[in-house]
C-alpha positions, 0 to 999 in steps of 0.5 A: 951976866944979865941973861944968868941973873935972870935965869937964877930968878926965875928957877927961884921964882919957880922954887918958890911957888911950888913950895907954896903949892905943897904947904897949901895941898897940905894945909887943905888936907881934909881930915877923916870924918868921926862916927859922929860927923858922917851923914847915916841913912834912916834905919828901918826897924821890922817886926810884927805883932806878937804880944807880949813882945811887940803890942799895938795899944788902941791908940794905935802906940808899938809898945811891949816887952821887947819893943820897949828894950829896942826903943830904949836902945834907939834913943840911947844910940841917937840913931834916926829910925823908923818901925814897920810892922809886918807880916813875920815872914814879910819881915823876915825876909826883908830884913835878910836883903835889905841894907841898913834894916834891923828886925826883932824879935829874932829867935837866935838858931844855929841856922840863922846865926851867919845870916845877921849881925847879933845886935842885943838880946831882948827876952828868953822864949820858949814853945810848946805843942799845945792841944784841946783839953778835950783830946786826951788821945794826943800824947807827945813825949818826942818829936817822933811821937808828934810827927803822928799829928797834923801840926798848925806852925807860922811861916817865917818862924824859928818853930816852922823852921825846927819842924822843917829840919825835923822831918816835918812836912808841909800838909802831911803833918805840918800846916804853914800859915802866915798867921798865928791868931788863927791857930786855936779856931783851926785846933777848935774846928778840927783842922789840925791836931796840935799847934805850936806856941810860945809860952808867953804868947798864951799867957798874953792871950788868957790875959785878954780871954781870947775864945776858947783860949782856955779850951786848950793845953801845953802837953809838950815843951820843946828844949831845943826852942828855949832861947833868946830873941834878939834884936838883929841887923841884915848883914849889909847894915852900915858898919858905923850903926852896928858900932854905935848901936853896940856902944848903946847896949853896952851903955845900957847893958843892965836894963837889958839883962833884966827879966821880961814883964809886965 
């Protein structure tokens, strides 16, 4: 009788403390972390000098067109972040294998449309083909008519990559350079016949009376170009960012459809 008593206390004994293990796995159950308890890493914002979009004051301050919207943006999304600026192409390609990495000012193509997350646009664009005043044999009415001429284009650029795609080819009648401060000297000294530019970008120059800005003309704009920069995300960028930095436009979407000025 004594040896069943003691069996009896202990199954329950044993009852009771498993029991108490399950109540206590249960209670200790953590809970999924929110967007705002997760630990997010810096986020690296890439861009290049390219006034009126993305300027560098004296002292040294990222301002400009776009570079505000972004920065505006950044802060309302409270996202820790630091802006490098690049050489475009550096930038570019960086921003297609780097995770966690954003870059503005992207034009938005067809071609590039599976390569990034589209964050926000920025600011409408649009380019031209531009020459000396002085070469009134240049005359450009098509594409096809522009293949006649050797064309000074950026590496990296949705421009060079249009002209690519166009049949345009490098040292025939297409000259790659990585920047594009040098183009109008190369339309001065004779290196080539016509250069590609954005309208905005020789406004910006004229601003500032950049030699011999006033030497040349647009005499020919590019349909296919006129788009929206954009700000972009590399396809590996944190799912938990891109939700917040789209809550962020969304908070601000106003101030982002307002036209781009000074």
């Amino acid at each position: 009788m004594a040896i069943r008593f003691m069996k009896t206390s202990i199954i329950n004994i044993f009852h009771t403390i498993c029991i108490l293990l399950c109540v206590g796995s249960f209670a200790h159950e953590k809970k999924p972390l929110t967007s705002e308890q997760i630990k997010l890493p810096k986020l690296i914002v890439l861009s290049e000098v390219y006034p009126p979009y993305q300027v560098v004051s004296k002292e040294g301050e990222l301002y400009g067109w776009s570079t505000d919207k972004v920065k505006a943006l950044m802060t309302q999304a409270r996202i820790d972040h630091k802006i490098d600026i690049l050489p475009w192409a550096r930038a570019y390609q960086l921003a297609l294998i780097k995770k966690n990495t954003l870059i503005y000012s992207l034009l938005r193509t067809d071609s590039r449309e599976d390569l990034f997350h589209w964050i926000a646009p920025l600011c409408t664009v649009d380019f031209s083909l531009y020459r000396l005043k002085s070469n009134t044999y240049i005359e450009v009415n098509s594409m096809i008519d522009a293949k006649k001429y050797l064309i000074a284009a950026q590496k990296g650029q949705a421009s060079t990559e249009y002209l690519l795609s166009m049949g345009f080819e490098d040292e025939k009648n297409l000259s790659v350079s990585y920047h594009n401060d040098n183009f109008i000297q190369m339309l001065v000294h004779g290196r080539v016949e016509l250069i590609i530019l954005s309208t905005s970008y020789v406004q910006s120059l004229k601003s500032k009376n950049v030699l011999n800005i006033n030497e040349i003309e647009a005499i020919y704009s590019i349909e296919y170009l006129r788009k929206s920069l954009y700000l972009a995300a590399s396809l590996n960028t944190s799912p938990v960012m891109l939700k917040k930095l789209q809550k962020a436009y969304d908070e601000l979407l106003p101030q982002f459809d307002s036209a781009c000025h000074d």
